[in-house]
N, C-alpha and C positions, 0 to 999 in steps of 0.2 A: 470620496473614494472613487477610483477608476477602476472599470469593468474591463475587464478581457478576455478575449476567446482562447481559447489552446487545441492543442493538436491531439488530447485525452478524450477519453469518453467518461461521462458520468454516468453511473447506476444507482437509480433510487433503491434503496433499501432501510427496514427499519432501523436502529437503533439498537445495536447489539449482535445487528444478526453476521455470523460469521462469514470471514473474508479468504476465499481458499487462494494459491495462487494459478495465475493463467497457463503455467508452465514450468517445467523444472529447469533449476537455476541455481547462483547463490546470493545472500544476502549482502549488497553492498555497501547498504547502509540502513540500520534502525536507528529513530531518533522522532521527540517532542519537538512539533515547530508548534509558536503561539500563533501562526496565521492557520497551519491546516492542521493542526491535532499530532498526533502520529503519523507520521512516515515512513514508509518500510520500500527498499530497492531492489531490485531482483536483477541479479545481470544473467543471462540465460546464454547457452552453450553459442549462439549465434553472433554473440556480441551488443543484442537489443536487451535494454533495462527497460521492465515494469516498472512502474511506481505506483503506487499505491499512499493516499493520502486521505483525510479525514476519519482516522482509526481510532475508535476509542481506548483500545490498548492492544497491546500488539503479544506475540507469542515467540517471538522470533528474534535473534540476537545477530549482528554483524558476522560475517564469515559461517553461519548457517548453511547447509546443503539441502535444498528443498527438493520434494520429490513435486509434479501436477499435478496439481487440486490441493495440495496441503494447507491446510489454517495457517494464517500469520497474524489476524488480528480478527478483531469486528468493528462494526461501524460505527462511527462516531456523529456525532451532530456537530461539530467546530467550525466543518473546512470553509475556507470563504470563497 
């Protein structure tokens, strides 16, 4: 396996605990990856997408209008 750094931030959280989002946006893509669990995309009025990755289930569908702070998921334990 090869390690790599990226240009995200990680936040420890338990397992379960809800995932609000960082800003209002829309959802550009929800979807199961086998490497990070859940993945949920936020493209936001500025043209910057969140991602959000290691979700244990998500709440939020494709084309979604999210208001800031909204739940999309919780945390999962998968992501690698």
């Amino acid at each position: 396996m090869v390690w790599r750094t990226h240009n995200g931030i990680d936040i420890a959280s338990d397992v379960g605990t809800e995932v609000d989002t960082a800003g209002e946006g829309t959802v550009i893509e929800s979807y199961e990856d086998e490497k990070y669990g859940f993945v949920v995309k936020v493209q936001h009025a500025d043209g910057v997408v969140t991602v959000y990755k290691n979700l244990e289930k998500t709440v939020v569908e494709k084309d979604d209008i999210l208001d800031k702070g909204q739940m999309i998921g919780t945390v999962g334990n998968k992501g690698a």
